[in-house]
C-alpha positions in Angstrom: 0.0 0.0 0.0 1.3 3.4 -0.5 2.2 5.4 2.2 -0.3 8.0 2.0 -3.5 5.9 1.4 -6.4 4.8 3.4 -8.7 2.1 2.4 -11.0 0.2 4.2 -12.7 -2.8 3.1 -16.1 -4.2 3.5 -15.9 -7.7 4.8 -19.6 -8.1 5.1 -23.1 -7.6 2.9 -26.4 -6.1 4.6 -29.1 -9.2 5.1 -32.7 -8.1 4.8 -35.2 -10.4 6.5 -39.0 -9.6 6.5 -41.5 -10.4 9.0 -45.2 -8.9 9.9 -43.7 -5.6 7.7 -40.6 -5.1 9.6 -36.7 -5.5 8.4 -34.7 -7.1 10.3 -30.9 -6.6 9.6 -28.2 -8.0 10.5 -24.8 -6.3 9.5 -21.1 -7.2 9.7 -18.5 -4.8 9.2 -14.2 -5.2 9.0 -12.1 -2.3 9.5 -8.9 -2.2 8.3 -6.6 0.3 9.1 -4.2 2.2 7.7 -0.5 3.4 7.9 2.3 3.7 5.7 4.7 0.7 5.5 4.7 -1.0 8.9 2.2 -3.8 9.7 -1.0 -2.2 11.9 -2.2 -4.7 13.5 -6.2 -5.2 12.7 -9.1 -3.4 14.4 -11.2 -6.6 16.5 -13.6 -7.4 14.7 -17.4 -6.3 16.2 -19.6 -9.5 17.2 -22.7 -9.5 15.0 -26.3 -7.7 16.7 -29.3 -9.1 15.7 -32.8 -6.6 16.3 -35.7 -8.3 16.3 -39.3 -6.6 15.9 -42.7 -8.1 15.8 -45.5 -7.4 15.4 -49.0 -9.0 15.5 -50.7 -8.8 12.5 -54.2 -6.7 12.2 -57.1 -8.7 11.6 -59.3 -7.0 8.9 -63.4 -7.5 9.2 -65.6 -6.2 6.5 -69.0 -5.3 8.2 -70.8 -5.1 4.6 -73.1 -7.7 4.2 -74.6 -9.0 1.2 -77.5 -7.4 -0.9 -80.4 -9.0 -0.5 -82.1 -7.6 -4.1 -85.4 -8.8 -3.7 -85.7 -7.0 -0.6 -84.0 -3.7 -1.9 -86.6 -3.4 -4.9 -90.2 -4.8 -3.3 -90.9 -1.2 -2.5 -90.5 -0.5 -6.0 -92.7 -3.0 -7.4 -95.4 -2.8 -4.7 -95.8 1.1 -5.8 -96.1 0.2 -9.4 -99.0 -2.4 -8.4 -100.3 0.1 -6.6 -100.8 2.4 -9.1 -99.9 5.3 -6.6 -98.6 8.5 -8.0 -97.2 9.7 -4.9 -96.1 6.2 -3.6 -94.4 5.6 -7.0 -92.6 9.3 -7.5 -91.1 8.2 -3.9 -89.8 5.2 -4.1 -88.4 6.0 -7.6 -86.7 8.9 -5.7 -85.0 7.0 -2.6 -84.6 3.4 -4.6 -83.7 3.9 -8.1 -80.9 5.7 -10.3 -81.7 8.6 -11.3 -81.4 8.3 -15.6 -81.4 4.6 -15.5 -83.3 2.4 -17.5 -85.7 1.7 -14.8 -85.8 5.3 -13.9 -87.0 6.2 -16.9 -89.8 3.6 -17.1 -91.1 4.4 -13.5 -90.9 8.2 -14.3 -92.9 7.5 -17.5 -95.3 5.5 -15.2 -95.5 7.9 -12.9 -96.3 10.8 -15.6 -99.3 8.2 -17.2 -100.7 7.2 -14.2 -100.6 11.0 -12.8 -102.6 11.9 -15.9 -105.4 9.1 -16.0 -105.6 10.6 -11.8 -106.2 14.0 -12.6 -108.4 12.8 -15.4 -110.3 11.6 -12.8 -109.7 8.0 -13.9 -109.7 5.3 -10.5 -107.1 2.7 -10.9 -107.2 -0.4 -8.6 -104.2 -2.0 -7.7 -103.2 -4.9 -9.2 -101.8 -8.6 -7.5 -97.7 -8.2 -6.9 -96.1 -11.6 -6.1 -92.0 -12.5 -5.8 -90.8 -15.0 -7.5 -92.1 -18.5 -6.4 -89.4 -20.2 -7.2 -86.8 -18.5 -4.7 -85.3 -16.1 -8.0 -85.5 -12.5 -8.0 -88.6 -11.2 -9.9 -92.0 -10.4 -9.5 -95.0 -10.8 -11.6 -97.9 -8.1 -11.5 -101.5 -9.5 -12.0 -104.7 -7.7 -13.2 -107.2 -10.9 -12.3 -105.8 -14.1 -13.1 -105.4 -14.1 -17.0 -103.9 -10.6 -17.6 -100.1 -11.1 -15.9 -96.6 -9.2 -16.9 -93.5 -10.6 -15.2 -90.4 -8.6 -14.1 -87.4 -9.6 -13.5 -83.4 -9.6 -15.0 -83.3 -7.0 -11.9 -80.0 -4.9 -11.6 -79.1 -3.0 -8.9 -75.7 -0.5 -8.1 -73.7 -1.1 -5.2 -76.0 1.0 -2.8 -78.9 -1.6 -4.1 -81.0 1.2 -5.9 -83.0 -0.4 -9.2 -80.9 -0.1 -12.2 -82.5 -1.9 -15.0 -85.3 -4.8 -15.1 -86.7 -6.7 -18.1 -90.6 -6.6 -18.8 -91.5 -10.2 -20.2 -88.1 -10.7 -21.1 -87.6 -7.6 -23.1 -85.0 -5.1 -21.4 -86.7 -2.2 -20.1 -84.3 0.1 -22.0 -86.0 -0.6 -25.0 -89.1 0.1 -24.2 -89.0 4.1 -22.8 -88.2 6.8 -24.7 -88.2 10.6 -22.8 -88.6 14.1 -24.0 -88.4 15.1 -27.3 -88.1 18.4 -29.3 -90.2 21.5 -28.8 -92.7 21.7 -32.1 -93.9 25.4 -31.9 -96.7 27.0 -34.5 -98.0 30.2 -34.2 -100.1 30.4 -30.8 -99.1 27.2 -28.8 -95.7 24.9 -28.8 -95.9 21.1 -27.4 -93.6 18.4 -27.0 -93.6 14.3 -26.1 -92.9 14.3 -22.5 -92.0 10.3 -22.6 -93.4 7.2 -24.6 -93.7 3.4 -23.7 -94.1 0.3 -24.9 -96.4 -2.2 -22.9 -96.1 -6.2 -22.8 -99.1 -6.3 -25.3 -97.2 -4.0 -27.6 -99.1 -0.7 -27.3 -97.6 2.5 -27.4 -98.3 4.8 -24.8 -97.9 8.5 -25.0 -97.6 11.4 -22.5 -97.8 14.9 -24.4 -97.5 18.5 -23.1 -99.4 21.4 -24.9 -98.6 25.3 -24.1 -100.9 27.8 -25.0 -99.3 31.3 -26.1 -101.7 34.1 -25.5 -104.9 32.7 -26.5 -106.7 29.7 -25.6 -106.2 26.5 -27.6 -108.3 23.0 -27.8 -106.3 20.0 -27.9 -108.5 17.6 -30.3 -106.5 14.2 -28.5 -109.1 11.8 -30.5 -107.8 12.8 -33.5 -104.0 12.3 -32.7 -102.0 9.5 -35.3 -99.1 7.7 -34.5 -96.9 7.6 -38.0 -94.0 4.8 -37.2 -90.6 6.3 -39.2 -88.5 3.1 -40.4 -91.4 1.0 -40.8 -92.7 2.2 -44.2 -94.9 -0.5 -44.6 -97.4 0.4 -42.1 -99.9 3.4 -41.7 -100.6 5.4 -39.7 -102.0 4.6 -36.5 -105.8 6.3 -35.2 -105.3 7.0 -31.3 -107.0 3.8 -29.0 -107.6 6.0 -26.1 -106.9 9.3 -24.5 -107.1 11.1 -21.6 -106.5 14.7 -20.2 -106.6 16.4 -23.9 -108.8 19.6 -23.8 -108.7 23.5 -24.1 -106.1 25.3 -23.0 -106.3 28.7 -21.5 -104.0 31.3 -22.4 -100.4 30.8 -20.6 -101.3 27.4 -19.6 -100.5 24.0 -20.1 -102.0 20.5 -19.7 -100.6 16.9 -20.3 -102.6 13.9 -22.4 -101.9 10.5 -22.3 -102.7 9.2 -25.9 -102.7 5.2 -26.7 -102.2 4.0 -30.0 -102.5 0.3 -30.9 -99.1 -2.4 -31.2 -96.3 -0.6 -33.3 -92.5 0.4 -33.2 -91.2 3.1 -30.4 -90.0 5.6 -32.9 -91.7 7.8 -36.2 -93.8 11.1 -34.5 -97.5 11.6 -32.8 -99.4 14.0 -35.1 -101.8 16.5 -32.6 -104.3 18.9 -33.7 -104.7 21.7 -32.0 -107.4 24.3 -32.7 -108.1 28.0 -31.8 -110.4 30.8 -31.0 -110.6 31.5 -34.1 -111.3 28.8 -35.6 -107.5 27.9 -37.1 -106.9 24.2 -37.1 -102.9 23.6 -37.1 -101.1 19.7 -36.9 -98.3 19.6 -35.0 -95.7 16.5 -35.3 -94.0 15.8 -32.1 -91.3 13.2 -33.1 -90.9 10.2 -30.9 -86.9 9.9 -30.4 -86.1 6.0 -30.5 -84.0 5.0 -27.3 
C-alpha cells in the first residue's frame, strides 16, 4: 500500500429479513486500518447484533353484508301495483338511479298514471307476487289471465333499481323521454316520454302550451306515423285522456294510446283556436 493511502474494506453484505412488515438486519462490518509501510495490527472485529421486531398482525373485518335484491326493490314493485302516483314518484326517488333504465320507465309511469288521476280516472291496484321459485322477480297480475313478469333486476352497489326486463324484453327498449319542442303560431308542445307495454301498445304522454290565447287539444284525432317501418300506416289514437282547451299561458298533459307498433316515427296532434284555425303539430318520438 502506498504510504499515503487509506482504504477500508467491506468484509460483510447487509441481510434483509422480512417479517409482519418489519426489516430485520443483520450487518457485519471489517475495518482495516491504515499506515504507511509498517504492519498495523487489525481493528477486533465487532460481534454480530441481531434486532428483532414483531409485530401482530391486524385482523381485517368487513362489516358489509350481502345485498339481498329482492328485498332492496319490493318497494319499488309494490308502488307500481299500486298504481300510486305519490307512492311511485317516492320510491323512484329514494330506490332507483336517477337516468337509468328503470328510472325512466317508472318516471314514464308515474307521468301516465298522474294523468289518468287527474283525469279523474280510478285505478285499482293490481296482485304483486315474488318470484315462487326463490329467484329474483315479481310478476304483477290484473285478475288471473292478464299477468306481466319482471325480472333480469340490476341494482348498483347501494342496491338502488338499475335496470329490469318486462317479459323478457329489457326495459331500456321500451322508454323513450322528452323530445323536441314543435312550436306553430299560438301554442308549442312536446312528447314528454313514450312506452311500450307487454301487449305492444304504445303509450304516450304529451304536453301542450298555450301562447296568448286559448287553444283546444283535439286528442281523438292524434296518429301515430311509425318512421322506419314504411310498410305500415298510420295509427288512429285507442284511447286518450287529459286532452282539452287550453287557456292562455297554460299547459296540460294527455296520455294518448295507440295500438301495437314500433317506439320511434312522430305523434301527429291537432290543436285548434279561437278563431277557428286548425294547425297539426308532429311531435317526433326519439327512439331510445
Amino acid at each position: 500500500m502506498f504510504p499515503s493511502e487509506c482504504r477500508a474494506v467491506v468484509a460483510g453484505g447487509g441481510v434483509r429479513r422480512v417479517a409482519v412488515g418489519v426489516m430485520v438486519a443483520v450487518v457485519a462490518v471489517l475495518v482495516a486500518g491504515c499506515g504507511g509501510d509498517d504492519l498495523v495490527s487489525p481493528t477486533p472485529t465487532l460481534p454480530a447484533v441481531t434486532v428483532t421486531t414483531t409485530t401482530q398482525p391486524v385482523a381485517v373485518t368487513s362489516t358489509t353484508a350481502p345485498v339481498d335484491v329482492t328485498t332492496a326493490v319490493t318497494p319499488v314493485f309494490t308502488a307500481l301495483a299500486s298504481r300510486d302516483v305519490a307512492a311511485l314518484e317516492a320510491v323512484v326517488a329514494a330506490g332507483v338511479v336517477p337516468g337509468s333504465p328503470a328510472g325512466d320507465y317508472l318516471a314514464h309511469r308515474a307521468t301516465a298514471e298522474a294523468v289518468l288521476a287527474a283525469a279523474g280516472v280510478e285505478r285499482a291496484a293490481v296482485n304483486v307476487v315474488a318470484d315462487p321459485a326463490g329467484g329474483v322477480g315479481f310478476t304483477l297480475c290484473v285478475g288471473v289471465a292478464e299477468c306481466v313478469v319482471y325480472d333480469a333486476i340490476e341494482v348498483d352497489a347501494a342496491a338502488r333499481l338499475v335496470s329490469f326486463a318486462v317479459d323478457q324484453v329489457p326495459v331500456s327498449e321500451l322508454v323513450i323521454l322528452a323530445g323536441p319542442v314543435v312550436a306553430v303560431e299560438g301554442a308549442q308542445a312536446r312528447v314528454v316520454s313514450a312506452a311500450v307495454s307487454s301487449s305492444g301498445e304504445v303509450s304516450v304522454v304529451v304536453e301542450v302550451i298555450a301562447g296568448d290565447e286559448a287553444v283546444d287539444v283535439v286528442g281523438v284525432s292524434a296518429v301515430h306515423r311509425p318512421r322506419f317501418d314504411t310498410s305500415a300506416s298510420a295509427r288512429e289514437v285507442r284511447a286518450v285522456w287529459g286532452d282539452g282547451v287550453v287557456d292562455p299561458g297554460e299547459s296540460l298533459r294527455a296520455l294518448m294510446v295507440f295500438a301495437e307498433g314500433p317506439l320511434d316515427g312522430d305523434v301527429v296532434l291537432s290543436v285548434v283556436f279561437a278563431d277557428g284555425r286548425d294547425e297539426l303539430l308532429a311531435l317526433p318520438l326519439l327512439a331510445p
